[in-house]
N, C-alpha and C positions, 0 to 999 in steps of 0.2 A: 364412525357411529352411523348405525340406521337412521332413517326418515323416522320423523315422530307422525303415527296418523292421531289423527283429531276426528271426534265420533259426534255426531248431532242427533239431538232426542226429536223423533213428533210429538209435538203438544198435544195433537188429538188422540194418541195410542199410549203414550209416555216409552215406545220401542225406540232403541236408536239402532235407524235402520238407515244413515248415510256416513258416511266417512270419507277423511279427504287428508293428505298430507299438507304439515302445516311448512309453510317458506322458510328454508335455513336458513342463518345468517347471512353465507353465503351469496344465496339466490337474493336476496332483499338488494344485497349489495350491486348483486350485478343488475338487478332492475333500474335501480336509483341511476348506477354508472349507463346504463341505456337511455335512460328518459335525460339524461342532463347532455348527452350527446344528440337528442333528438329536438332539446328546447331551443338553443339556438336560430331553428332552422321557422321553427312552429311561432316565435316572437316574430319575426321576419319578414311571416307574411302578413301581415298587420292586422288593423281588427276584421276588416271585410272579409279576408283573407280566412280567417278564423272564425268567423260568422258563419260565413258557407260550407266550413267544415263538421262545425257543431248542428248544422241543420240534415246534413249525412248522418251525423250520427242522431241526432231525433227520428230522423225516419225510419232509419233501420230498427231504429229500437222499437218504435212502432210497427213494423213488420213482425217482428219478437214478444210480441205481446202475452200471445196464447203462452208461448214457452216459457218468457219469466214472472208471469203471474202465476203458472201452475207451482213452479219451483216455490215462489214465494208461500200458494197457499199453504203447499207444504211445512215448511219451516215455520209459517207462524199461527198455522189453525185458522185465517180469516180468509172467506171466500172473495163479496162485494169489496173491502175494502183493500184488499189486496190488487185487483183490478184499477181502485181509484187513487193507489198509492203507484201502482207503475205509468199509468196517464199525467199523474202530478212530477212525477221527473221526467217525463219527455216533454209536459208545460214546461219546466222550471229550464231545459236547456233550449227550447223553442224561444223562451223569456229573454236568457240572455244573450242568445245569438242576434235578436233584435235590438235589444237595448245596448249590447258593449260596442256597437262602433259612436252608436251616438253620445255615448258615457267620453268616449278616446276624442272625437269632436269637440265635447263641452271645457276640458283641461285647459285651465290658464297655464300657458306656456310661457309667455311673455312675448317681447321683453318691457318690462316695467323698470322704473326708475327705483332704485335705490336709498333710501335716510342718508348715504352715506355721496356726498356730491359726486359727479362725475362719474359713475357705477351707474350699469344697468343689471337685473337678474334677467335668466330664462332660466326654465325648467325643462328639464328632461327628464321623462318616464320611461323606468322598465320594469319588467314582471321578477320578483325571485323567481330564481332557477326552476327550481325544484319544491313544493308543494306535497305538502302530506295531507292526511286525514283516517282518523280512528274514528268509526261508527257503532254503532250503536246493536243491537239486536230489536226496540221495539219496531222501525220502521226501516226494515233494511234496504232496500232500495235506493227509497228518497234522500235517507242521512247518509249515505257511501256517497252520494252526489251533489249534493244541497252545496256543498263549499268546490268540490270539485270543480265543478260545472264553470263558474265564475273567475276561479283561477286558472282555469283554460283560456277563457274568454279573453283574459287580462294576459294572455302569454306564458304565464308558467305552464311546466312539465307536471302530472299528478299522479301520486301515487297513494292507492287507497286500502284500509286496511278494513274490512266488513267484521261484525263480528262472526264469535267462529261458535256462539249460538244459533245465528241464522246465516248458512253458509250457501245453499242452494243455487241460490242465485246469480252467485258468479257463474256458473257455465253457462249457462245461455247468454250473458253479458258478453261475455271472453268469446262467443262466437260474433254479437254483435260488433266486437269490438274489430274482429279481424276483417269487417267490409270496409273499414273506416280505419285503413293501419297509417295513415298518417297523424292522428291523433296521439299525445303523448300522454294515455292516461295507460294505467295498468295495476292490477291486484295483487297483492301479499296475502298469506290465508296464516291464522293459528291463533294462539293467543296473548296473554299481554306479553311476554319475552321478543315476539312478532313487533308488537307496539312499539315498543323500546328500541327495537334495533331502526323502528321506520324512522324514532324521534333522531336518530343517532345520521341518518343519512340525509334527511332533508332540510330546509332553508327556511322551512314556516310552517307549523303546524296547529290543522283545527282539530280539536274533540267533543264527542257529541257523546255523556252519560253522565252517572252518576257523580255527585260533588266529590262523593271520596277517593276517586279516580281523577277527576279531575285536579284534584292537587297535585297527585304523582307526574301526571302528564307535565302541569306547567312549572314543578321542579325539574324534571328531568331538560325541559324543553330552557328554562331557565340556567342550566351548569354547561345548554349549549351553546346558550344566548341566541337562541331565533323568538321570533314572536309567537306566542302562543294565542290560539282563539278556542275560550271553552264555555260551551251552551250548556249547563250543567239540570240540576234539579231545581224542581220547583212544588209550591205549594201554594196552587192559584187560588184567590179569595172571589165570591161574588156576593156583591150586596144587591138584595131589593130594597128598594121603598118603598114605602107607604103605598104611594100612587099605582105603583106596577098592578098590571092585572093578575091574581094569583094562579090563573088555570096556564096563562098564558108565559110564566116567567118559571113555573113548573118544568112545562115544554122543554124549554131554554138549558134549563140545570141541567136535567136529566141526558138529553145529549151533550152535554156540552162535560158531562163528567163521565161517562160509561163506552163515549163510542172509540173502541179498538180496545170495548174492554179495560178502558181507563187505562191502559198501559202507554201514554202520551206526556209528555212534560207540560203540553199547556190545560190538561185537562184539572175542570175546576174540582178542588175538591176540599174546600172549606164554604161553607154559605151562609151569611147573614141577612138575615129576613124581621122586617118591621115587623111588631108586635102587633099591629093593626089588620094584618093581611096575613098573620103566622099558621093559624088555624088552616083555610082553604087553601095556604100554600102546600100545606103538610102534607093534606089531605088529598091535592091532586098528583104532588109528587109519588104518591106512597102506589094510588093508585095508574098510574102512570108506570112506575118501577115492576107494579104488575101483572104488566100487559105485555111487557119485554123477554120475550125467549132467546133462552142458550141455543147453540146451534150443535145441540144432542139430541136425540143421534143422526138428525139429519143437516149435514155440514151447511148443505143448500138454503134451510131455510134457519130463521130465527135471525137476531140482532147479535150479540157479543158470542164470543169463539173463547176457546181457552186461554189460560193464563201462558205465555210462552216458555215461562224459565221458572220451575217450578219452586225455585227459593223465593220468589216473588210470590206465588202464591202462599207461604208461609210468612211469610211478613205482613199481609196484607191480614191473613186471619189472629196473626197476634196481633194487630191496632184493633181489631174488631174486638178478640178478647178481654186487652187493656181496658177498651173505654166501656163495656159492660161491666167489667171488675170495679170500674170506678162511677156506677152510674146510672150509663148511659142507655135507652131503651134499647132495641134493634124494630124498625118498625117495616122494616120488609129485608129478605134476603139475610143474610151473615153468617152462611158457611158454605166455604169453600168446599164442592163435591169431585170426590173422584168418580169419574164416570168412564169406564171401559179407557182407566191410563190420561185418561183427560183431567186436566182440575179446572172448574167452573164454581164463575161464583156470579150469581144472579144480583142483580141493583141491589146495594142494601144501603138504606135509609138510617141513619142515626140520630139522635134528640136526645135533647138532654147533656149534650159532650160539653164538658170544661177543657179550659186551654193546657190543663197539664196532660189530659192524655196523648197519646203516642197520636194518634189519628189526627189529631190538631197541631202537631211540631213535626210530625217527621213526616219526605212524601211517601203516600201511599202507594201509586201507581198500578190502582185497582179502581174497581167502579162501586165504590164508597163513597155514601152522601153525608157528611156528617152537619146538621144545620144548627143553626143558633139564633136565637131569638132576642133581638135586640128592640129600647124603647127610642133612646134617643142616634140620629145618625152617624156624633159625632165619636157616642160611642163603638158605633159598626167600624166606622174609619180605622178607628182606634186598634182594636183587635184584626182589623183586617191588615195593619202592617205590622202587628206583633209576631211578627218571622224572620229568620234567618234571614230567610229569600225573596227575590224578588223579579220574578219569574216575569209574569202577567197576572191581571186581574180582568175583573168585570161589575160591568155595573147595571141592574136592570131598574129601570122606571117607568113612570109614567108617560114621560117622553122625554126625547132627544136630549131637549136642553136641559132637564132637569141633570138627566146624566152627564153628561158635560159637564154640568157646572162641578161635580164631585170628584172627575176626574183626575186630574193634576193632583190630590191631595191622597194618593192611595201612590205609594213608596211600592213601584212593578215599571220594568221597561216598557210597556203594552196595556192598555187600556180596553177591554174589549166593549161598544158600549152599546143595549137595545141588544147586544149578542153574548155568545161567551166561545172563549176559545179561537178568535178570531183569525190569530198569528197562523193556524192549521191550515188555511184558507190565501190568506194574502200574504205575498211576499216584494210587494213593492213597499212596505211602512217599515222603515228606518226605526229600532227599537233598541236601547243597550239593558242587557240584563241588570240587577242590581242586587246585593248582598251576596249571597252564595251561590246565586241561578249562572255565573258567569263571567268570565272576564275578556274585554275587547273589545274592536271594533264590532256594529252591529253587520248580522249576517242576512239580514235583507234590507230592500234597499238599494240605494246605488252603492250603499259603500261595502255593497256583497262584495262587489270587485275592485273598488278602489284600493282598499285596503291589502291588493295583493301589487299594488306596484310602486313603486321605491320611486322616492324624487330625489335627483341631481340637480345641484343649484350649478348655472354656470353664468360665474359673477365675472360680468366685464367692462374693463375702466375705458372709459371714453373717451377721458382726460388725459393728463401728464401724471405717469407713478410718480409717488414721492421718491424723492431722493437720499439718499445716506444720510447726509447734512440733514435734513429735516429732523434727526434724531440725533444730531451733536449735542451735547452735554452746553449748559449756556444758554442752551435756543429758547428753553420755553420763557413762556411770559406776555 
């Protein structure tokens, strides 16, 4: 049988004008069988040893910059953020090339004393072998490496599978990759059959998308019995109070829901707003939402770029249509434009939305504000964990401790609070997803990388083994 090629659309023209053969079964195979020949050697040199290697590969990547930010803006239609999203993965391996020796330092090894007399334990750590990872299309760079990165750190071998919506990228990677060919990472290209075969060779796999995918992932990864980690959907709430300044908590929403285009899992996109402050909230969001340009037809300037994957934009304009059918105002923005092959859709503001529409249960992953006007708090709480998921949240107030104090009672791995969309930003706070957003250890954190290495108990008696006789029939009593 021929090579299958794999074709990828521009968001900004809707021409699919790249193509790429996607990895046989075969070739996967022999990746895997290469990287688990190569771990060995890569665990061995210990963490310093792997600090210094991940630090080669930051900087070349950073040499590479111009090259895979153009590839990026390509694939995903965004200029600015596409720049800030290749700086945030050379952060994020910069991050843990500092942090993983001191993480291998802080390990309770032992030896400690035992419940059990005369017994002491020690712990020994090592990395699984081999390491997978299924990405994503909204942020392709950063999620082919978010998990990567960490389980290098920790010793494993990785092998990553981008999606094969936003595929670009790997080449210029793949040449980064060859300054740095001691590194045990390496790419598979195609689609989910690609996925499946990764799940089918490696020792631990993370997936970064959609929940309904995510099931598939951690059945399959489940009938292999490896550990599965999946950051799935979300459908982030934000409450103001009363107290919040409304011009000021407007701001907040508004990026915190639209930027990349709302196409982000932490991006908020339910808001509950005291009836006290609902009016000038409305009103400077509405007006705020319309100060905001697409970046038609000059890529260069304006704030949000196209929708990347055009069934995304058809789901985004039927919640729009839903919650009109059932309602709802639209008070800026709510249709989706084709513009020269492009589809944009400018801030759009909703009022009026009840919890059975589509926009209110299912995520959007569009820059849809749908708000709600609530009297007392506890009812905000209330509807703000009436979801499947439980992604992150936000909370805006008056101040600090007011928000604070509300935290803990909003059902989200992540609190974001005075802000929104926090998680996008900081990846030292330990957060575990909850409902449908996710299953696993948390992926920032220290236990980004703890969680890639296996403890061996090695139990030793210090005393006298029992003996035969101790277990003669008679004895007890």
């Amino acid at each position: 049988m021929g090579e299958t090629i794999v074709k990828a659309r521009n968001p900004r023209t809707g021409q699919e004008d790249y193509e790429f053969a996607a990895s046989s079964r075969d070739e996967i195979a022999a990746q895997a069988a290469r990287l688990r020949d190569a771990q060995p050697a890569w665990e061995a040199l210990g963490p310093d040893g792997r600090a210094t290697i991940l630090m080669r590969f930051a900087d070349a990547m950073e040499a590479a910059t111009q090259q895979i930010a153009t590839t990026l803006t390509i694939d995903t239609g965004r200029g600015a953020v596409s720049w800030i999203e290749v700086q945030g993965a050379i952060g994020n391996i910069r991050r843990w090339a500092s942090r993983g020796p001191d993480l291998f330092a802080s390990l309770d090894r032992g030896p400690k004393a035992s419940a059990t007399p005369g017994v002491e334990i020690v712990t020994d750590y090592s990395a699984f072998p081999l390491f997978g990872a299924i990405a994503p299309w909204n942020f392709p760079v950063i999620l082919s490496h978010i998990d990567a990165v960490p389980a290098l750190m920790a010793g494993c071998a990785a092998l990553v599978k981008p999606s094969e919506i936003t595929p670009r990228f790997v080449e210029p990677m793949r040449d980064v990759l060859a300054q740095v060919p001691e590194l045990p990472l390496a790419y598979v290209m195609g689609g989910a059959d690609v996925g499946q075969a990764l799940i089918e060779e490696v020792d631990y796999v993370c997936f970064t998308g959609s929940t309904a995918t995510g099931r598939k992932v951690a059945e399959a990864a489940a009938r292999k019995l490896i550990p599965a980690n999946l950051e799935l959907g979300g459908k982030d709430p934000m409450i103001i109070t009363a107290s919040a300044d409304p011009e000021w908590a407007a701001g907040v929403a508004l990026r915190s829901s639209i930027v990349a285009t709302g196409q982000a899992c932490q991006s908020i996109e339910r808001i509950y707003v005291d009836s006290d402050i609902a009016e000038p909230f409305i009103d400077a969001l509405v007006a705020g939402a319309e100060k905001v340009d697409i970046t038609h037809p000059d890529p260069n300037a304006g704030h949000i770029g196209p929708f990347i994957f055009p069934p995304q934009a058809a789901k985004v304009q039927e919640q729009i249509d839903d919650a009109v059918a059932k309602g709802a105002e639209v008070r800026s923005g709510g249709t989706v434009e084709d513009l020269d092959g492009g589809q944009y859709l400018r801030p759009t503001i909703l009022t009026g939305v009840t919890p059975d529409m589509l926009v209110m249960r299912e995520e959007t992953f569009g820059p849809v504000l749908p708000v709600t006007i609530y009297d007392e708090i506890e009812n905000a709480i209330a509807q703000a964990n009436d979801t499947e998921y439980g992604l992150s949240a936000a909370i805006l107030a008056g101040s600090l401790e007011e928000a604070a104090s509300l935290a803990s009672r909003l059902d989200a791995g992540a609190i974001s609070l005075q802000d929104g969309a926090l998680t996008s930003m900081v990846g030292d706070a330990a957060n575990q997803s909850r409902g449908t957003s996710g299953l696993g250890p948390s992926r920032m954190g220290d236990t980004g990388m703890t969680r890639f290495l296996r403890e061996q108990a090695h139990i030793r008696q210090t005393g006298q083994p029992l003996p035969i006789d101790a277990y003669r029939e008679g004895q007890a009593g």
